[in-house]
C-alpha positions as CSV (number, residue, x, y, z in Angstrom):
1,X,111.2,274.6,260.6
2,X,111.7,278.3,260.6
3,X,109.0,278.5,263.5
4,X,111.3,275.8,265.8
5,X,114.7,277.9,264.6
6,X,113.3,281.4,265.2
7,X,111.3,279.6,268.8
8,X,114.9,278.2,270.3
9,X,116.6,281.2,269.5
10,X,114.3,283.5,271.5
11,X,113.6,281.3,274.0
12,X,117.6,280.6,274.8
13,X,117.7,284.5,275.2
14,X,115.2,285.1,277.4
15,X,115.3,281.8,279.5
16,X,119.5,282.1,279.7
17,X,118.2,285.6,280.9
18,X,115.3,284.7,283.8
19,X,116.5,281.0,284.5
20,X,114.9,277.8,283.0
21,X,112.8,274.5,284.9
22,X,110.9,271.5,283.4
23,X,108.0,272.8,284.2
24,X,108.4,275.9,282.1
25,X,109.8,273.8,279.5
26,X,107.0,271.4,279.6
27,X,104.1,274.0,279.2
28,X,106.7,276.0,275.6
29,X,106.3,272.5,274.5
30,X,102.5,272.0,275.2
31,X,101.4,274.9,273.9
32,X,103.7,274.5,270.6
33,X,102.7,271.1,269.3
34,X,99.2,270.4,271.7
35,X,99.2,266.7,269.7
36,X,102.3,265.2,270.3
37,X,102.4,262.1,272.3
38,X,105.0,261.7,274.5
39,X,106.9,258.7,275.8
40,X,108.6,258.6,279.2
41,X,112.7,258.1,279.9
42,X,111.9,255.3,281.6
43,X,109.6,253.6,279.1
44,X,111.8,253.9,276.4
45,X,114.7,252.3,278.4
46,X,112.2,249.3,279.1
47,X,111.3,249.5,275.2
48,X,114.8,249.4,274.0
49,X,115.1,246.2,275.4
50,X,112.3,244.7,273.7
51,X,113.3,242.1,270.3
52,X,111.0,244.3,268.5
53,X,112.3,248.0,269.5
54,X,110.8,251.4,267.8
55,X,113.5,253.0,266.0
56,X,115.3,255.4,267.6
57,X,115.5,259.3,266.0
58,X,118.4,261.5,267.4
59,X,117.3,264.8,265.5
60,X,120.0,267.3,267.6
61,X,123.1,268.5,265.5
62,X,126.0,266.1,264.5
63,X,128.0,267.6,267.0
64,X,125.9,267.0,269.6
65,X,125.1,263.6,268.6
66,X,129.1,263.1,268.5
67,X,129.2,264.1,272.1
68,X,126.8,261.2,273.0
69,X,123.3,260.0,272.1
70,X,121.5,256.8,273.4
71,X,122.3,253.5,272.4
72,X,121.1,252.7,268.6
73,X,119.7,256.2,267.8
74,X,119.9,257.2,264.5
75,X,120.7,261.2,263.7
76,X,118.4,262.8,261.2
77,X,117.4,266.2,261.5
78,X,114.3,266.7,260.1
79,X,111.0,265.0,258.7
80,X,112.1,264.6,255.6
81,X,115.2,263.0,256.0
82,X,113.8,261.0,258.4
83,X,110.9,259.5,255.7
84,X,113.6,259.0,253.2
85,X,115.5,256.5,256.0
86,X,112.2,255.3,257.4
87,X,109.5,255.0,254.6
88,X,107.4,252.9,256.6
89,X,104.5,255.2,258.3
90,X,102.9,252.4,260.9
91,X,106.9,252.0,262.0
92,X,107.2,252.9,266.1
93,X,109.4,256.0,265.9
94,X,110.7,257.9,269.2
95,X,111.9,261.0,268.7
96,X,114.7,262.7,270.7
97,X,116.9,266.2,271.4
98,X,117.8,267.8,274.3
99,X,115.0,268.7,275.9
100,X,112.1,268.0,273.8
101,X,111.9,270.8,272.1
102,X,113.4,270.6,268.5
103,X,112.1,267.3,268.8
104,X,108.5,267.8,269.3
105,X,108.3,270.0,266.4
106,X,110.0,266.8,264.0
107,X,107.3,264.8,265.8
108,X,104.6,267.1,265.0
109,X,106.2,267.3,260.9
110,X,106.0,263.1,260.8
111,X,102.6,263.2,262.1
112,X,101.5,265.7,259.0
113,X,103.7,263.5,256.9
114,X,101.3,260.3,257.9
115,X,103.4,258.5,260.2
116,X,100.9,256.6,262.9
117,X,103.2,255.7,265.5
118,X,105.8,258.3,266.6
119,X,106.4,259.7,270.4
120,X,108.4,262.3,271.4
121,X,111.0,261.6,274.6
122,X,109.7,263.7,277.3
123,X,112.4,265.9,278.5
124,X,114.8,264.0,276.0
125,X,118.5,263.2,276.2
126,X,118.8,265.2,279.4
127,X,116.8,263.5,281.5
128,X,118.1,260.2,280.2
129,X,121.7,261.2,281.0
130,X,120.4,262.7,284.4
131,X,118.9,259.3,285.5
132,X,122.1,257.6,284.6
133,X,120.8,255.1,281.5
134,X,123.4,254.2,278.8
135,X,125.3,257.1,276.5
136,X,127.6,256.0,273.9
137,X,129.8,257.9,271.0
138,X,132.2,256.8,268.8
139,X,135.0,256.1,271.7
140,X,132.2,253.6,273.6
141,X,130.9,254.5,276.6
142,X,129.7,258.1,278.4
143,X,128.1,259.9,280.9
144,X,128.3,263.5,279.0
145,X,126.2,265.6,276.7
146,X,126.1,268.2,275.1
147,X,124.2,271.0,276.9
148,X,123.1,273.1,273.7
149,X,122.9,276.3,275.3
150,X,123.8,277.9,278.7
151,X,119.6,278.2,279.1
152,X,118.4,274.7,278.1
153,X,122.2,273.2,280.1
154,X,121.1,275.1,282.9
155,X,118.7,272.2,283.4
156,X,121.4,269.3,283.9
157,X,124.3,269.3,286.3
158,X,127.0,270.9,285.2
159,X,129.7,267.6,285.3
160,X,127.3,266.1,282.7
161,X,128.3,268.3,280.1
162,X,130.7,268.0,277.1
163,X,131.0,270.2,274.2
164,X,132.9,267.9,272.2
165,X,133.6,263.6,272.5
């Protein structure tokens, strides 16, 4: 976990410095966890509507997740807690945060952990507010999130973001 933390940290200087894209964000996240398997915004919205859904992992901060998070995601930070909630290693698991990122590496700790079937959201909570699918917090329905950082918010519009409910 202290690879992910120290990871973020430098990579919100330098990309808040030199601008961010998906792209770049797609090859950090490649080359940091090469075997996670990924599952699209637009499968996962399909998915969710399934009677047998995979569960839903929101592993941002609480304060993010207050902001909004998809529809029946659970917030759990790390592998660990995540096992605790979910002992059940053949369970479907999607994995979420803003980008990918944090995500990926929680994806890649489940997978050491045993667990058979977990995805990560490609390009995360961003790209699921971008296209418009459901957001909810505590009040009901939004279309804002929290943009984590001015690097990584860089990649959404700027009238999606919220820094509290």
């Amino acid at each position: 976990m202290l690879k992910v933390l120290v990871g973020m940290s430098l990579s919100s200087f330098f990309m808040g410095l030199f601008g961010v894209d998906w792209q770049t964000v797609d090859r950090k996240i490649a080359r940091a966890f090469p075997a996670v398997e990924f599952v699209s915004t637009e499968s996962l919205l399909a998915e969710a509507q399934l009677r047998v859904a995979p569960t839903i992992i929101d592993v941002r901060l609480p304060e993010e997740y207050d902001v909004s998070h998809i529809p029946k995601a659970h917030n759990l930070q790390s592998a660990e807690a995540i096992a605790a909630a979910f002992p059940d290693y053949a369970e479907p698991i999607v994995v979420y945060c803003s980008v990918g990122y944090r995500s990926a590496a929680v994806a890649e700790e489940l997978a050491s952990l045993g667990y058979t079937s977990v995805k990560n959201l490609r390009h995360s909570i961003f790209e699921w507010a971008e296209r418009g699918y459901g957001l909810e917090n505590a009040a009901g329905s939004t279309a804002k999130v929290h943009p984590y950082s001015r690097a990584w918010g860089s990649l959404i519009p700027k009238e999606l973001h919220a820094y509290s409910p």
